[in-house]
MDAnalysis code that builds the backbone (N, CA, C; Angstrom):
import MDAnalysis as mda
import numpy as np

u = mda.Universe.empty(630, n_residues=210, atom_resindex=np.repeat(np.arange(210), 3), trajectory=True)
u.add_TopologyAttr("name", ["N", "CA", "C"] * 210)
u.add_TopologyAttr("resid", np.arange(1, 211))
u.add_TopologyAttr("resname", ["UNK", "UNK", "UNK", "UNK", "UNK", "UNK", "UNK", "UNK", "UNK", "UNK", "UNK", "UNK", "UNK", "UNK", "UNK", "UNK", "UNK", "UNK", "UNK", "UNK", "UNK", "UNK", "UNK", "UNK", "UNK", "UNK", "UNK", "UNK", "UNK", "UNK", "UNK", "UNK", "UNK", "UNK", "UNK", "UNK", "UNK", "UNK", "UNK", "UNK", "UNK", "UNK", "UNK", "UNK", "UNK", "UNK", "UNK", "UNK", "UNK", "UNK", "UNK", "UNK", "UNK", "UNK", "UNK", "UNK", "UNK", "UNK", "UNK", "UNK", "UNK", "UNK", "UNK", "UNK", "UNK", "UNK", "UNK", "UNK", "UNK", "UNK", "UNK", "UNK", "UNK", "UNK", "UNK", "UNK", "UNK", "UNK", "UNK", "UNK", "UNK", "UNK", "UNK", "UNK", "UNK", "UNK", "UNK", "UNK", "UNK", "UNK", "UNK", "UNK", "UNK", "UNK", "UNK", "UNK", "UNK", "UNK", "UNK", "UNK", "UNK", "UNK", "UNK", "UNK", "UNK", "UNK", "UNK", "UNK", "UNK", "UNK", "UNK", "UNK", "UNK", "UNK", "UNK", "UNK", "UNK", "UNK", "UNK", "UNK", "UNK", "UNK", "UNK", "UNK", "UNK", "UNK", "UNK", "UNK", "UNK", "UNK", "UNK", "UNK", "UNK", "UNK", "UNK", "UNK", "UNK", "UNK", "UNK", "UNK", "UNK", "UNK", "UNK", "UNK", "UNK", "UNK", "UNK", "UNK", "UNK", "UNK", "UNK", "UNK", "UNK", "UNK", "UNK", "UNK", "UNK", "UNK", "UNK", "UNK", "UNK", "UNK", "UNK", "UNK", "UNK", "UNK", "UNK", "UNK", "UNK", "UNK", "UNK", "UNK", "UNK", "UNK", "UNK", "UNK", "UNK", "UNK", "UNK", "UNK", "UNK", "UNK", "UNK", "UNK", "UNK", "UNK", "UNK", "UNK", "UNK", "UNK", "UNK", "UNK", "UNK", "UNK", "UNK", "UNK", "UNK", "UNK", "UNK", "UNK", "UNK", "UNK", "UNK", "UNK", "UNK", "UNK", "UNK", "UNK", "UNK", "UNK"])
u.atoms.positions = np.array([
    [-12.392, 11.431, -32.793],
    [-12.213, 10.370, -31.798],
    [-13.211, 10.560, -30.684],
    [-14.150, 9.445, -30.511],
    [-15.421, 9.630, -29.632],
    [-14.649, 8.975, -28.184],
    [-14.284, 9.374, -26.893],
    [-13.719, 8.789, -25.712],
    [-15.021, 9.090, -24.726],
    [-15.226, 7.629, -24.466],
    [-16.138, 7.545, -23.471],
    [-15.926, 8.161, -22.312],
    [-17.378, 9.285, -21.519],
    [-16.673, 9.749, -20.292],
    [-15.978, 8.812, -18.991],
    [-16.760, 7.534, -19.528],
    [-16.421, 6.819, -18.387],
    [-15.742, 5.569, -17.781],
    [-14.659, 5.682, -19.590],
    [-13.633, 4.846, -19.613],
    [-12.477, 5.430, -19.089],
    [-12.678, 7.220, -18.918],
    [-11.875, 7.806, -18.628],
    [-11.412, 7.882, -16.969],
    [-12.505, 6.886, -16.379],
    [-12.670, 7.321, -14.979],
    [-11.276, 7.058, -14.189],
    [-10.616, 6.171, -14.579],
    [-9.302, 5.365, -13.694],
    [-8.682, 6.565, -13.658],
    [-8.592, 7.483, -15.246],
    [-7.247, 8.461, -15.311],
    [-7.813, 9.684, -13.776],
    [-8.757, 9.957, -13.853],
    [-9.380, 11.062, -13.235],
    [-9.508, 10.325, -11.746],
    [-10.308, 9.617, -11.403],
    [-9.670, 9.306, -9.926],
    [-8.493, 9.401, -9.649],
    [-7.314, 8.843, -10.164],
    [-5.857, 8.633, -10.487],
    [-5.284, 10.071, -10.115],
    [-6.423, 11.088, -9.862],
    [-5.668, 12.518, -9.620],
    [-4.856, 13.214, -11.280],
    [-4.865, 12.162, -12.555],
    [-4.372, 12.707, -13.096],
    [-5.119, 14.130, -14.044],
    [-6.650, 13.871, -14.077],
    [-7.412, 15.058, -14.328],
    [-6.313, 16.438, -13.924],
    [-6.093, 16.539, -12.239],
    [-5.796, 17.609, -11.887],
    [-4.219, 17.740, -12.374],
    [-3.600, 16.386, -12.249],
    [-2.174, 16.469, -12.896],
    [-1.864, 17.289, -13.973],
    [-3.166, 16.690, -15.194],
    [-2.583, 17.400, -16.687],
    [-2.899, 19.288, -16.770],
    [-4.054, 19.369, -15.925],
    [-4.557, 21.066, -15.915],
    [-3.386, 21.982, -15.551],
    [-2.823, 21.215, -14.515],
    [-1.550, 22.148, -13.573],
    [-0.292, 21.950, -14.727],
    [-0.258, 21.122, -15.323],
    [0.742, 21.002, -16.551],
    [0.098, 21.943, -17.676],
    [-1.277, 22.186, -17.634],
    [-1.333, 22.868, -18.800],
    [-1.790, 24.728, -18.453],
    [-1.176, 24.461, -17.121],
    [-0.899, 26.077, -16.571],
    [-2.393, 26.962, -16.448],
    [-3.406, 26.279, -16.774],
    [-4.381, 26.241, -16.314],
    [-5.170, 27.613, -14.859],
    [-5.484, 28.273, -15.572],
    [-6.173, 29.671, -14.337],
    [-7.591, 28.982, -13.523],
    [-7.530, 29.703, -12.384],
    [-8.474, 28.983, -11.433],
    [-9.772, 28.960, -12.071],
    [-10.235, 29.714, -12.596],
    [-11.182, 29.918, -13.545],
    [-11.286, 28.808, -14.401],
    [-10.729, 28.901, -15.110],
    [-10.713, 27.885, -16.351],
    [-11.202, 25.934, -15.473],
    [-9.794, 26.144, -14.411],
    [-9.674, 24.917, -14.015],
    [-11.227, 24.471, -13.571],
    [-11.646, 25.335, -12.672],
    [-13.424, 25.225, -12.401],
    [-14.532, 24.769, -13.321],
    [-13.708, 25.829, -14.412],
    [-14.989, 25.585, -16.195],
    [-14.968, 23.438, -16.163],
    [-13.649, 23.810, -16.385],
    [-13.335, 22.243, -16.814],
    [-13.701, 21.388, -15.703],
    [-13.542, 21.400, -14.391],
    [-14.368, 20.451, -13.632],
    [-16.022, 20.583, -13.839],
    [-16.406, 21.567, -13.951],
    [-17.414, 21.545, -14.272],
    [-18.054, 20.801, -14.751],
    [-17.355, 21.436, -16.209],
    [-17.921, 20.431, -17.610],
    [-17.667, 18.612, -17.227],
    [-17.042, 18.372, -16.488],
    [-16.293, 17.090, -16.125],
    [-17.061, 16.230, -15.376],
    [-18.061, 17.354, -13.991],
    [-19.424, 16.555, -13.306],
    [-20.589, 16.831, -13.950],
    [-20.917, 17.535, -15.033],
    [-21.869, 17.769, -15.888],
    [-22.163, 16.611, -16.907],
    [-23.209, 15.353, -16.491],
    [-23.249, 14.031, -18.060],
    [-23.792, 15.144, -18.622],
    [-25.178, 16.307, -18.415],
    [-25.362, 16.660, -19.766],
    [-24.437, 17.174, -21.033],
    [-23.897, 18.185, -20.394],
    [-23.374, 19.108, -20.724],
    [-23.132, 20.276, -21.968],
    [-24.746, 20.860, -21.783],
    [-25.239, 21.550, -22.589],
    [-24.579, 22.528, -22.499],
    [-24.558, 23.435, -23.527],
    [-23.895, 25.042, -23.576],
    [-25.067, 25.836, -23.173],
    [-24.805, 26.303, -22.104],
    [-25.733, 27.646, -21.344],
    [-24.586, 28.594, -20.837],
    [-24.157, 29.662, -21.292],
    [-23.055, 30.562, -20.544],
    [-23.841, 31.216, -19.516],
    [-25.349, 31.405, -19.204],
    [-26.148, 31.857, -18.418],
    [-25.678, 31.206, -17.127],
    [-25.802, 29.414, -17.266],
    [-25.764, 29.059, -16.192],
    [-24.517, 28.576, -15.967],
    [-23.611, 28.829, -16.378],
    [-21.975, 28.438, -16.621],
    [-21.294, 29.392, -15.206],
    [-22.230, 30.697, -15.675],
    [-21.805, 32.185, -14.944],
    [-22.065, 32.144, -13.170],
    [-23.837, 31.308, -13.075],
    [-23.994, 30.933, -11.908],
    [-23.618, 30.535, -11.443],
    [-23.545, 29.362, -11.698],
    [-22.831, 27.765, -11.106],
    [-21.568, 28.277, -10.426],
    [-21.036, 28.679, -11.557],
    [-19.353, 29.016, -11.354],
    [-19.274, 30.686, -10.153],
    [-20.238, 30.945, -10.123],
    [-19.913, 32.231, -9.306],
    [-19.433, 33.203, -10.046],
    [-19.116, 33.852, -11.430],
    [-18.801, 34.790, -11.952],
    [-19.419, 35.354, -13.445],
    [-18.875, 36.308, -13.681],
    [-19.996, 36.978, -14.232],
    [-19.754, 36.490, -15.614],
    [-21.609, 37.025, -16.576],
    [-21.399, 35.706, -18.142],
    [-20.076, 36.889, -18.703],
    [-19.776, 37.382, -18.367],
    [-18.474, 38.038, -19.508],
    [-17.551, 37.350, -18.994],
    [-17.258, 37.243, -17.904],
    [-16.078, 36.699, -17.637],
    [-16.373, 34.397, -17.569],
    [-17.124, 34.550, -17.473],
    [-17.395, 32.931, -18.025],
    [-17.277, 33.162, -19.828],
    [-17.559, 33.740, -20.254],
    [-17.711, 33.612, -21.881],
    [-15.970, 33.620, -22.141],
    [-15.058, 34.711, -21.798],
    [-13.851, 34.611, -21.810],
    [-13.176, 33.486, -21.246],
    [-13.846, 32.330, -19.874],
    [-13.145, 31.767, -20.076],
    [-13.082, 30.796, -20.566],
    [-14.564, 30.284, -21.033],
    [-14.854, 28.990, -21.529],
    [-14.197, 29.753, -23.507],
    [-13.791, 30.928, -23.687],
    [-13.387, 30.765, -25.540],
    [-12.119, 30.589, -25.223],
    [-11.147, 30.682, -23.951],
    [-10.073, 30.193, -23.833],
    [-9.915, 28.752, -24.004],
    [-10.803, 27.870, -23.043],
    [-10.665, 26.617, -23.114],
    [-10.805, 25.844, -25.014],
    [-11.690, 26.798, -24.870],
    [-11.928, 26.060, -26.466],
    [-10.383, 26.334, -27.342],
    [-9.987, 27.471, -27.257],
    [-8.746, 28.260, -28.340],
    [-7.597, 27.317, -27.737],
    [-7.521, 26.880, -26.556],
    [-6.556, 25.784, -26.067],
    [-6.691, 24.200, -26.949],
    [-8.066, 23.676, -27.333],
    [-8.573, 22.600, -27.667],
    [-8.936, 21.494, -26.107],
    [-8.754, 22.234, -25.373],
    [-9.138, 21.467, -24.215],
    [-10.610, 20.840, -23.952],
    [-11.496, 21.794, -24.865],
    [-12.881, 21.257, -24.746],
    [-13.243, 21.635, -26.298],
    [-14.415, 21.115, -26.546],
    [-15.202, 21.156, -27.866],
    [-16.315, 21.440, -27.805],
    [-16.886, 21.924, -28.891],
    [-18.274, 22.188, -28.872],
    [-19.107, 21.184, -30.079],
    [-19.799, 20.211, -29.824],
    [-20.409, 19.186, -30.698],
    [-22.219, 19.684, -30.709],
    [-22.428, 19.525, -32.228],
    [-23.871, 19.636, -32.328],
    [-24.493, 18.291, -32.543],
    [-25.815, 18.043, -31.918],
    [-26.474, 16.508, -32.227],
    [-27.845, 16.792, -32.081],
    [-28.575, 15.946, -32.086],
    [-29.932, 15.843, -31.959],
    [-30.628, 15.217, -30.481],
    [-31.242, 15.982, -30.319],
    [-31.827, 15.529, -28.816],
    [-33.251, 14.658, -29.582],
    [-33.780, 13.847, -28.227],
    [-34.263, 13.119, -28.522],
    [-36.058, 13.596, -29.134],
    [-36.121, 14.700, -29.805],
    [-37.157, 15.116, -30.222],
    [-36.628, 15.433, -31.359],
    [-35.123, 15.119, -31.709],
    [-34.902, 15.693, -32.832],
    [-34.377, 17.607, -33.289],
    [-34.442, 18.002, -32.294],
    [-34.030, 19.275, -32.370],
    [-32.399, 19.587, -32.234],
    [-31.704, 20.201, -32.681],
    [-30.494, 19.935, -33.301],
    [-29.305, 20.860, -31.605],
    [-28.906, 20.316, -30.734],
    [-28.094, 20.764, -29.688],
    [-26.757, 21.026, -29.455],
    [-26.358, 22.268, -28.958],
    [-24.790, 21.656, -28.641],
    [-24.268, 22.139, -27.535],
    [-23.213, 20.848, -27.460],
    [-23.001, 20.138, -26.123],
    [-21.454, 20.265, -26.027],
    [-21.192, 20.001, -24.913],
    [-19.692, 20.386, -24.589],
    [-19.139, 19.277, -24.202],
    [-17.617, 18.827, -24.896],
    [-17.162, 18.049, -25.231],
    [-15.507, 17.862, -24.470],
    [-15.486, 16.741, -23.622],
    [-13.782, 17.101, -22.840],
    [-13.303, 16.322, -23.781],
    [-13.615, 15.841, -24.791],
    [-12.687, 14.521, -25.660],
    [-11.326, 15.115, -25.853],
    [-11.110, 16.025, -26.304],
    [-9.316, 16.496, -26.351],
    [-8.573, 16.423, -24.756],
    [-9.767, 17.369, -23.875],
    [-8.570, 16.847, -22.791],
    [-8.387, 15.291, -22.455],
    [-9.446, 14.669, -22.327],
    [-9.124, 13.266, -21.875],
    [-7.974, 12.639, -22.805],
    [-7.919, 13.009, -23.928],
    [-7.000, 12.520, -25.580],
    [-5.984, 12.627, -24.711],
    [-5.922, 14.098, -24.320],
    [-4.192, 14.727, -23.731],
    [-4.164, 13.785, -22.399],
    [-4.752, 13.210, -21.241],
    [-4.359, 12.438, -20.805],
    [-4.365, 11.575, -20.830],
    [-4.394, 10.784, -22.119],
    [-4.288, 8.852, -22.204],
    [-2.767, 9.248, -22.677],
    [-2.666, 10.262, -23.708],
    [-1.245, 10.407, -24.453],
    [-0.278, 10.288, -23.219],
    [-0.754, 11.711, -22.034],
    [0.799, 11.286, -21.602],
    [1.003, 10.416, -20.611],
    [-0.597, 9.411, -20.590],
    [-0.135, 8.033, -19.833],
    [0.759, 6.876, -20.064],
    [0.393, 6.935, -21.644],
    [0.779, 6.181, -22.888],
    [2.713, 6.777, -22.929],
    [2.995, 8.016, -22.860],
    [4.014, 8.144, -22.633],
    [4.967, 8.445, -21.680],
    [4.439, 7.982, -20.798],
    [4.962, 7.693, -19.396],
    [5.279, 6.011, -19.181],
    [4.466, 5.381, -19.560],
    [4.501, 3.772, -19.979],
    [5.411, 3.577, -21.047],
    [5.748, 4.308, -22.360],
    [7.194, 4.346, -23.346],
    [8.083, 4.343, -22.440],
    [8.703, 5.828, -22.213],
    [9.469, 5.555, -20.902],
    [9.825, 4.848, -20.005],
    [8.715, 4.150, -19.633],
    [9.551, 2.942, -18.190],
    [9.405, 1.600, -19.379],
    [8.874, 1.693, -20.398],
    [9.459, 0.417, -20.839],
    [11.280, 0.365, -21.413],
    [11.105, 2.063, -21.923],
    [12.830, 2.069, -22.736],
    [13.520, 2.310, -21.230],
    [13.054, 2.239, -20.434],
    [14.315, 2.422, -19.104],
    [14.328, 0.734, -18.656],
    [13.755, 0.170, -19.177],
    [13.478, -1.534, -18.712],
    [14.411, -1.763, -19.854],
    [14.617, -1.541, -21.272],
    [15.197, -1.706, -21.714],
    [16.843, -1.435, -21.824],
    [17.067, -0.350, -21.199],
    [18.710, 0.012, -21.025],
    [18.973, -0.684, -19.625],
    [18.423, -1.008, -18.586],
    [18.706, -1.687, -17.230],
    [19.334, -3.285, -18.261],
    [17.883, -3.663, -18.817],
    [18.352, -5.337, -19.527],
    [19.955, -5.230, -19.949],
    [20.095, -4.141, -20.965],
    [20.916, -4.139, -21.956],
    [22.499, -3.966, -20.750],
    [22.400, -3.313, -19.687],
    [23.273, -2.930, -18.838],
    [23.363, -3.997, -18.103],
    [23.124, -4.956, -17.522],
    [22.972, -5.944, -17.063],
    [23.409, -7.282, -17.842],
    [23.169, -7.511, -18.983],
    [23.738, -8.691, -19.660],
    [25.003, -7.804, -20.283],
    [25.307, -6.872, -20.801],
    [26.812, -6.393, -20.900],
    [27.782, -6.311, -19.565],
    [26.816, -6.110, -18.426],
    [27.858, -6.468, -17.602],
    [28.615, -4.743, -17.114],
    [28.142, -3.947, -17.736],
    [28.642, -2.569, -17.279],
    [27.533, -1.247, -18.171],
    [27.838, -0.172, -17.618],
    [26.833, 0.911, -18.133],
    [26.755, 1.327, -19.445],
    [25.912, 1.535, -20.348],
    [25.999, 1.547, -21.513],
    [26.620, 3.135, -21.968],
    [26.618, 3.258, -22.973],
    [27.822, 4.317, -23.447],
    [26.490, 5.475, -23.554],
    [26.520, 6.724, -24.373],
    [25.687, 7.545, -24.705],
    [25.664, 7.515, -25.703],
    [26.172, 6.976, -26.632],
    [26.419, 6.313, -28.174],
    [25.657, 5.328, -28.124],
    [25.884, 4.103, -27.499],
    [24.964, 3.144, -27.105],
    [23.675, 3.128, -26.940],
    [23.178, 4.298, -25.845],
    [21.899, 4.520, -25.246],
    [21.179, 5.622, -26.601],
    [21.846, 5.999, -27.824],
    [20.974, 6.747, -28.423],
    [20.833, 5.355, -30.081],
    [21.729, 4.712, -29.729],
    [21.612, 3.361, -30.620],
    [19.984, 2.457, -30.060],
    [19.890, 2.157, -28.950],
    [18.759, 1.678, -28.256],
    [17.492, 2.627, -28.828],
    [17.898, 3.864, -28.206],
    [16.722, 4.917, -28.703],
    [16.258, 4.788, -30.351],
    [17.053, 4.621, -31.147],
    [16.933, 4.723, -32.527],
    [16.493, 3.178, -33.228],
    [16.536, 2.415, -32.637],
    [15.685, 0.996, -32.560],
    [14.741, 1.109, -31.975],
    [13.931, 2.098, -30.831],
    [12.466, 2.108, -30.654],
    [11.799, 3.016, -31.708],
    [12.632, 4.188, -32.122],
    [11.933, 5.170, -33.069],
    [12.055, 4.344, -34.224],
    [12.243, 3.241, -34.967],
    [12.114, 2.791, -35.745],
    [11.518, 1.618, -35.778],
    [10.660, 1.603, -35.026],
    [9.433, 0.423, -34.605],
    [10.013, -0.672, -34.366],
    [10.975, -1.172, -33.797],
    [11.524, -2.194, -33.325],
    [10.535, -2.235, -32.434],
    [10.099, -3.715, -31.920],
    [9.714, -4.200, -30.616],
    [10.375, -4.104, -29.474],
    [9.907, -3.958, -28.351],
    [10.664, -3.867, -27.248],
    [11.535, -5.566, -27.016],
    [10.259, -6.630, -27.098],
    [10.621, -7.891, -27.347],
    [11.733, -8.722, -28.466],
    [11.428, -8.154, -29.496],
    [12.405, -8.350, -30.324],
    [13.833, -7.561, -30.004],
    [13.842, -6.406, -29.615],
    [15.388, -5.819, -29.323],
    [16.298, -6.811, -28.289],
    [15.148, -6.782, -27.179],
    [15.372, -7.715, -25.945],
    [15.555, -9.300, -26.825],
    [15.624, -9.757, -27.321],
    [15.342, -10.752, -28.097],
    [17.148, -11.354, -28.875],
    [17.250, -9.801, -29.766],
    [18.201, -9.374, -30.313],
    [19.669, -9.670, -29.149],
    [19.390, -8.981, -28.507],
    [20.113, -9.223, -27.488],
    [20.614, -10.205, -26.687],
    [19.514, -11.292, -26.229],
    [19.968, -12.444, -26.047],
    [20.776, -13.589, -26.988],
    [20.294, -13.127, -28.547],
    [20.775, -13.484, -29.071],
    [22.497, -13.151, -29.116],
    [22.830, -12.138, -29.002],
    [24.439, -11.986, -29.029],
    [25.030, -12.120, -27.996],
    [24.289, -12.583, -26.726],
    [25.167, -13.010, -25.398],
    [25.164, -14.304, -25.494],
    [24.386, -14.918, -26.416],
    [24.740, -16.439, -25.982],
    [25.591, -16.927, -27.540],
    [25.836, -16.089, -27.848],
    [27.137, -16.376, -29.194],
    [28.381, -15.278, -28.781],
    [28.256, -15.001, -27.562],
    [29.239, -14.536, -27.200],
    [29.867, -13.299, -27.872],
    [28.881, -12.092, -28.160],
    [29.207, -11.489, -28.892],
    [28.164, -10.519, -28.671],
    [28.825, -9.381, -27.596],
    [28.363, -8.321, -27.086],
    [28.725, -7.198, -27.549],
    [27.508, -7.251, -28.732],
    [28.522, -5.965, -29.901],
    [27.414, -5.400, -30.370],
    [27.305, -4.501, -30.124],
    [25.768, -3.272, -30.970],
    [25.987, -3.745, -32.114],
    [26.399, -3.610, -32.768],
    [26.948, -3.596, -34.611],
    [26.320, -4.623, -34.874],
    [26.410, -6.226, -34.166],
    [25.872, -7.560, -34.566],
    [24.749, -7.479, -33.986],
    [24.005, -7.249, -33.042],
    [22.824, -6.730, -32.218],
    [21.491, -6.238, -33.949],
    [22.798, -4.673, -34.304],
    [21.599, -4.421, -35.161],
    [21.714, -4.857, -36.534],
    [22.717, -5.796, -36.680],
    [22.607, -6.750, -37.811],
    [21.540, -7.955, -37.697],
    [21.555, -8.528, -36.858],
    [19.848, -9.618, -36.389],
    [18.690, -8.982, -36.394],
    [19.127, -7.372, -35.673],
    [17.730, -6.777, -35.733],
    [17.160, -6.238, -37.758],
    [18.332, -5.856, -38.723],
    [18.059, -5.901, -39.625],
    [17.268, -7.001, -40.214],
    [17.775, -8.099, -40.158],
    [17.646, -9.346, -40.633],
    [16.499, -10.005, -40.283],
    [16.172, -9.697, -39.160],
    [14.676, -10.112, -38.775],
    [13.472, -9.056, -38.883],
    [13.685, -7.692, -39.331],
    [13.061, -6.950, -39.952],
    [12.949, -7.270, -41.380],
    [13.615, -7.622, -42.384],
    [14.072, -8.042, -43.287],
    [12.737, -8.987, -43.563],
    [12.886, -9.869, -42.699],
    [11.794, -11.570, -42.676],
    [10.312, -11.312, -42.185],
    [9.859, -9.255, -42.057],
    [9.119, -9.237, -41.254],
    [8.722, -9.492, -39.670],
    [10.281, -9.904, -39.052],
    [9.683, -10.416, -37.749],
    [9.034, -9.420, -36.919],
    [8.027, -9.319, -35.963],
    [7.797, -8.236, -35.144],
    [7.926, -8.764, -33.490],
    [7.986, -10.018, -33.063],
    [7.472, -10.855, -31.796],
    [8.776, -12.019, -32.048],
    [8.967, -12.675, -31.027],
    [10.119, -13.765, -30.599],
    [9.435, -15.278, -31.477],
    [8.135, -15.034, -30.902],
    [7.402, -15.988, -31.871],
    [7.132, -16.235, -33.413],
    [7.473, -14.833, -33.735],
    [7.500, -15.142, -35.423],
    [9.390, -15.631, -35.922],
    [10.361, -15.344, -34.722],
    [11.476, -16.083, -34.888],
    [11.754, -17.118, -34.672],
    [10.903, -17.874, -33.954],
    [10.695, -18.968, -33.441],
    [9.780, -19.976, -34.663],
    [8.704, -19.148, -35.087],
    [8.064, -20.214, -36.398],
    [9.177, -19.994, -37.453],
    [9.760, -18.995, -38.202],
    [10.771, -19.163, -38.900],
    [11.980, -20.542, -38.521],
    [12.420, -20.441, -37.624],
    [13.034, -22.081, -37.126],
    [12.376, -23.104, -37.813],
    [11.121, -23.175, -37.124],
    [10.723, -24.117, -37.608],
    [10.290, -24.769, -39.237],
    [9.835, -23.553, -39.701],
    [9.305, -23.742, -41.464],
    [10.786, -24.172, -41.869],
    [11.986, -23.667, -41.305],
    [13.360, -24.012, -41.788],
    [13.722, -24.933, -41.435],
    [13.061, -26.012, -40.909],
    [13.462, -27.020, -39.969],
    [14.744, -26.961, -39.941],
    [15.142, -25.989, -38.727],
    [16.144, -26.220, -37.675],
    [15.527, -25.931, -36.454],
    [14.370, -27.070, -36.499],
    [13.748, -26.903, -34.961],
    [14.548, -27.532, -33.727],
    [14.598, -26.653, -32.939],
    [15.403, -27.141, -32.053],
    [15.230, -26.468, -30.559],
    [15.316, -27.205, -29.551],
    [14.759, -26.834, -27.669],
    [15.143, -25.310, -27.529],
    [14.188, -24.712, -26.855],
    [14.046, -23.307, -26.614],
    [15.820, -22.603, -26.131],
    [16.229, -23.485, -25.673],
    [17.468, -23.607, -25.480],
    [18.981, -23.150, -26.339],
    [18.220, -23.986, -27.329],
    [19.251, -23.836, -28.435],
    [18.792, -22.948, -29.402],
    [17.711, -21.954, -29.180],
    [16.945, -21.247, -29.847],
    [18.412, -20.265, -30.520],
    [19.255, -19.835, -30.141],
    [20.167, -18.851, -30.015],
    [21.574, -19.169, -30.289],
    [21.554, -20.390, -31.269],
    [22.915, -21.504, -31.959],
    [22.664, -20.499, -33.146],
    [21.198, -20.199, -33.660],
    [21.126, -20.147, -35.168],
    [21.886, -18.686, -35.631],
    [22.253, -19.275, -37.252],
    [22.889, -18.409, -37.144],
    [22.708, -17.229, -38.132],
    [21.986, -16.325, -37.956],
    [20.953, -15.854, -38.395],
    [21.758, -14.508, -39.877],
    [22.562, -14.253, -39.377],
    [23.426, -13.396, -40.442],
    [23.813, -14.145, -42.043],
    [23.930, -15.619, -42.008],
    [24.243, -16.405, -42.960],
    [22.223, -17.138, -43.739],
    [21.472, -16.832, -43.264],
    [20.299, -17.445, -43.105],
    [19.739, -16.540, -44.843],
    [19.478, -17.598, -45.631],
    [19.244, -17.159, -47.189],
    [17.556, -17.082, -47.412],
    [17.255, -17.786, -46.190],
    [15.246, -17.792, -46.727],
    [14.849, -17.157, -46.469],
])
């Protein structure tokens, strides 16, 4: 996976550069290597000048840059410079990897907490811990966030605030392939029982043979 240095820039202004290092327990040493390598576009392998730069000696730069590597925090890539002579260069692509991931899962999170607020809110009281690992087990099984939310409206407006029928629609529209509100919505229609966004939630989808 090739990650541009400088798509990465939002995460790293964002302070989260320093966020993920201190999560990854990171020695002052090390943390330095890695800024380093981080204001370095070349970023050729010289432990000569690794040792300078950094203020300490090449044994103790060599130990800490084979840490970073034995972590996967950095890489070492060979290529061709522009004469053709074969180079290698030092690579943050794993750490930046490790911080899109736990941006990416920090954004899961506040979407499944958007999702138990919804679900707590149209039931009308707090959901159970039975409940809340029922929710959980509809995202680990690639349910849409939209479609669950979806699911849901569907059983409040048939009056029927019941997990059990919840993940019977959600079967059923897995079943038909649905992934989006809109592919339940063209199903209506190819079935002509088109009918106002309104009445989207009459149908009655448990009895539905196509």
């Amino acid at each position: 996976m090739n990650i541009d240095y400088f798509k990465c820039q939002k995460y790293i202004t964002n302070n989260l550069f320093t966020k993920k290092a201190i999560a990854l327990k990171l020695s002052l040493e090390e943390f330095l290597m890695l800024t380093y390598f981080d204001n370095d576009y070349s970023n050729f392998l010289n432990i000569d000048e690794l040792s300078k730069n950094l203020g300490i000696s090449g044994e103790k730069a060599y130990e800490v840059f084979t840490s970073l590597l034995s972590k996967k925090i950095i890489d070492i890539k060979t290529e061709k410079d522009i004469e053709g002579r074969m180079i290698e260069k030092v690579s943050l692509d794993g750490f930046y990897k490790m911080i899109i991931e736990d941006e990416k899962e920090e954004e899961k999170k506040a979407i499944n907490k958007d999702i138990y607020t919804e679900f707590e809110q149209e039931f009308g009281r707090p959901i159970s811990s039975m409940e809340y690992e029922i929710i959980n087990a509809w995202l680990q099984h690639n349910y849409t966030e939209e479609l669950i939310l979806g699911a849901l409206k569907e059983a409040v407006y048939n009056g029927v605030k019941n997990f059990r029928y919840i993940d019977k629609i959600l079967y059923e529209w897995n079943k038909k392939g649905f992934k989006t509100m809109n592919d339940v919505n063209n199903h209506l229609q190819r079935s002509d029982e088109k009918k106002e966004e309104s009445e989207l939630f009459d149908y009655n989808w448990l009895d539905d043979e196509d």
